[in-house]
C-alpha positions as CSV (number, residue, x, y, z in Angstrom):
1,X,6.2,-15.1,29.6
2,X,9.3,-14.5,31.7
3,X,10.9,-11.4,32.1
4,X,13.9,-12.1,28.9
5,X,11.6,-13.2,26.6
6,X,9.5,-10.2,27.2
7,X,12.3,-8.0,27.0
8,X,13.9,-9.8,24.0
9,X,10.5,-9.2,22.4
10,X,10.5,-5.3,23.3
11,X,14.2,-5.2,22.0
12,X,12.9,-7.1,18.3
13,X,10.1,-4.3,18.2
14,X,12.3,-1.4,18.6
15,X,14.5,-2.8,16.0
16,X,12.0,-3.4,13.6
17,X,10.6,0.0,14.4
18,X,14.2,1.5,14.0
19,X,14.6,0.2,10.6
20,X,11.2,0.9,9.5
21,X,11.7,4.4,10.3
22,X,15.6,4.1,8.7
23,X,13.9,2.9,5.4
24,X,11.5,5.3,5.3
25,X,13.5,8.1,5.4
26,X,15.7,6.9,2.9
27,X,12.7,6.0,0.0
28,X,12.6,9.7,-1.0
29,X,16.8,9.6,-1.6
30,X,16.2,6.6,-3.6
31,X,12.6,8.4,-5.4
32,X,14.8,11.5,-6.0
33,X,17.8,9.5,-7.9
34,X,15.2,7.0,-9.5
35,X,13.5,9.8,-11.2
36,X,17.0,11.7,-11.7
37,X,18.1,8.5,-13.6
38,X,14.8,8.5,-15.8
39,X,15.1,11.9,-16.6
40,X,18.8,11.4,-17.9
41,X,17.7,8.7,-19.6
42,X,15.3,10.5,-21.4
43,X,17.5,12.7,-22.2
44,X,20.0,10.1,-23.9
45,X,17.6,8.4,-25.9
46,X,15.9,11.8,-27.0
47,X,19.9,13.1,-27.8
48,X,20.4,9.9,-29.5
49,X,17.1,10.6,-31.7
50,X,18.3,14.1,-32.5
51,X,22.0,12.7,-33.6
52,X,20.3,10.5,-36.3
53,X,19.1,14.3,-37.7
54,X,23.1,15.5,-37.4
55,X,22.1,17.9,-34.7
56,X,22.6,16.1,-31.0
57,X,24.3,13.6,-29.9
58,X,24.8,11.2,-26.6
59,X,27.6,13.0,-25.8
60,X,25.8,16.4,-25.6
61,X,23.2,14.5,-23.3
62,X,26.4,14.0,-21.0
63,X,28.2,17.0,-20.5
64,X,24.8,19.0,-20.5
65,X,24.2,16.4,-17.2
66,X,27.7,16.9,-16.3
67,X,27.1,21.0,-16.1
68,X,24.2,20.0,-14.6
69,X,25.7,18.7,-11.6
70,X,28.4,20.6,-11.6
71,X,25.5,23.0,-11.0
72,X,23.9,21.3,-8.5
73,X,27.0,20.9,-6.2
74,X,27.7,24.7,-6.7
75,X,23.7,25.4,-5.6
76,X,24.6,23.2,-2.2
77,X,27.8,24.9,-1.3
78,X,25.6,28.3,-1.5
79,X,27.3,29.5,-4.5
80,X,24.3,30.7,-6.4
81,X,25.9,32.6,-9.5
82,X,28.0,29.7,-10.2
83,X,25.3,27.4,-10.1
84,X,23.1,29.5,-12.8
85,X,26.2,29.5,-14.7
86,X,26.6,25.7,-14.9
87,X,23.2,25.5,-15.2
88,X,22.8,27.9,-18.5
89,X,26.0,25.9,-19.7
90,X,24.0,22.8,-19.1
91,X,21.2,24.3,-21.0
92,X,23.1,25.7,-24.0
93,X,24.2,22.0,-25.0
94,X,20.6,20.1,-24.6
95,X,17.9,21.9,-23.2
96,X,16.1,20.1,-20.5
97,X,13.6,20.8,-18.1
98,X,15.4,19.6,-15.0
99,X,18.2,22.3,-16.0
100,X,15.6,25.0,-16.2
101,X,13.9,24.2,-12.8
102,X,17.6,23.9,-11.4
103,X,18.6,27.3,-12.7
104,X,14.9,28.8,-11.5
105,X,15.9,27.7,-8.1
106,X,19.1,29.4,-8.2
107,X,17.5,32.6,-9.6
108,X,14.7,32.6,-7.1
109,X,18.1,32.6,-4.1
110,X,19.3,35.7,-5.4
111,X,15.7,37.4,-6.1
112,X,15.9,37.2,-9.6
113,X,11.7,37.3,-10.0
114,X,11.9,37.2,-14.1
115,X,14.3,35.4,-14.6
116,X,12.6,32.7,-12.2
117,X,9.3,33.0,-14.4
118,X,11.4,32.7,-18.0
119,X,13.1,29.5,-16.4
120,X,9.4,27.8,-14.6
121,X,7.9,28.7,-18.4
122,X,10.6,27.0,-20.4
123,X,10.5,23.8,-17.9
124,X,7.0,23.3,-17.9
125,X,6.7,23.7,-22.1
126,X,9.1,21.3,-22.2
127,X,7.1,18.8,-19.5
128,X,4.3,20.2,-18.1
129,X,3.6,18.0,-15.6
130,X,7.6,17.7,-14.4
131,X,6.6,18.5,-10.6
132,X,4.5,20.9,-8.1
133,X,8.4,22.6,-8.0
134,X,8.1,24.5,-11.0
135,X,4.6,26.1,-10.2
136,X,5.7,26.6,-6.5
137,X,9.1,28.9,-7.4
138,X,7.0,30.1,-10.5
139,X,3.7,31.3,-8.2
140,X,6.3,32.5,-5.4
141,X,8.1,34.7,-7.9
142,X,4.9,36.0,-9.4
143,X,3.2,37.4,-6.2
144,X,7.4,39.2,-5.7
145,X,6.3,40.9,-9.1
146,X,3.1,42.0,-8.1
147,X,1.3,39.3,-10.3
148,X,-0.9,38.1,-7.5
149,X,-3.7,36.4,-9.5
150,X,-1.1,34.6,-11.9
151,X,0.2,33.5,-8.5
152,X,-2.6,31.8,-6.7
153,X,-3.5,30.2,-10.2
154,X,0.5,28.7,-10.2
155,X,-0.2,27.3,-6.3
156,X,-3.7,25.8,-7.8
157,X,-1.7,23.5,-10.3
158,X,1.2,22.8,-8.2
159,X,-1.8,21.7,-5.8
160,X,-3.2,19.5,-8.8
161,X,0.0,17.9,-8.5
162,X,0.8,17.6,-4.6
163,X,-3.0,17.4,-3.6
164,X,-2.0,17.0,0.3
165,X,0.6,19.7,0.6
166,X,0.5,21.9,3.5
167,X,2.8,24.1,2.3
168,X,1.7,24.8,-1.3
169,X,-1.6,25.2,0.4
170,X,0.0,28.1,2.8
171,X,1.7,29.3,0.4
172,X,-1.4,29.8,-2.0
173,X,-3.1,31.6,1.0
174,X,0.1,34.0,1.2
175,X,-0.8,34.9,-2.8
176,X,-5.0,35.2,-2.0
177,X,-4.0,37.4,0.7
178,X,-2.0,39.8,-1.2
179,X,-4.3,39.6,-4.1
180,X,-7.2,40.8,-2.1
């Protein structure tokens, strides 16, 4: 093989290995907005349900995503308060359990322990299966209460969801330590 080929061929495989690595790191951007996108439209057709009973309607579904968001971007620039506040807004119009784990998050920022657990409760009656999220910020604000027990048992079904996470793992060991 002469010496351009060869190199032509190292050049291909570090291109190929460029954009694998490009693609990969961009599959949980596009899992996070997939899943965003299902949950919203959920939330449509279940608002469009509840305006046939004169209660909700697709409208609602929208602003409540649009406080939602508004949320969001407030959580990212730091600006916790404002974010819960978008967040409750979001929830007063159609509750949802994406706005609940939002405002959880938010709460758990500025050590707001109950509030966290209130919030983690509501989102997981509503789906109890909506992500290891919810059981982490749940466990982590029940070993800051002192509820150590309640806490380990929070990392074990957040580990029931995200079987190979390191970090619930730790995180669970963090709770069995302070409980013992």
């Amino acid at each position: 093989m002469s010496p351009s080929i060869a190199l032509d061929a190292v050049r291909t495989a570090r291109a190929s290995a460029d954009a694998v690595r490009a693609l990969n790191a961009w599959l949980p951007d596009v899992k996070a907005s997939d899943d965003a996108l299902r949950r919203a439209s959920r939330e449509v057709e279940f608002a469009g349900e509840m305006s046939a009973s004169g209660q909700r309607t697709k409208d609602d579904a929208v602003d409540a995503d649009a406080a939602r968001e508004r949320g969001n971007a407030r959580y990212r620039q730091g600006a916790y308060g404002e974010a819960i506040d978008a967040y409750t807004e979001s929830l007063r119009i159609a509750p949802s359990a994406a706005a609940h784990a939002n405002r959880a998050m938010a709460r758990l920022k500025l050590k707001d322990y109950k509030g966290v657990v209130e919030d983690c409760d509501a989102c997981a009656a509503l789906e109890p299966d909506y992500g290891s999220k919810v059981y982490h910020r749940r466990g982590v604000a029940k070993r800051e209460l002192g509820e150590y027990l309640e806490s380990v048992m929070d990392f074990e079904r957040a580990l029931r969801l995200e079987p190979t996470s390191g970090f619930l793992k730790e995180e669970r060991k963090k709770s069995q330590r302070a409980f013992e």
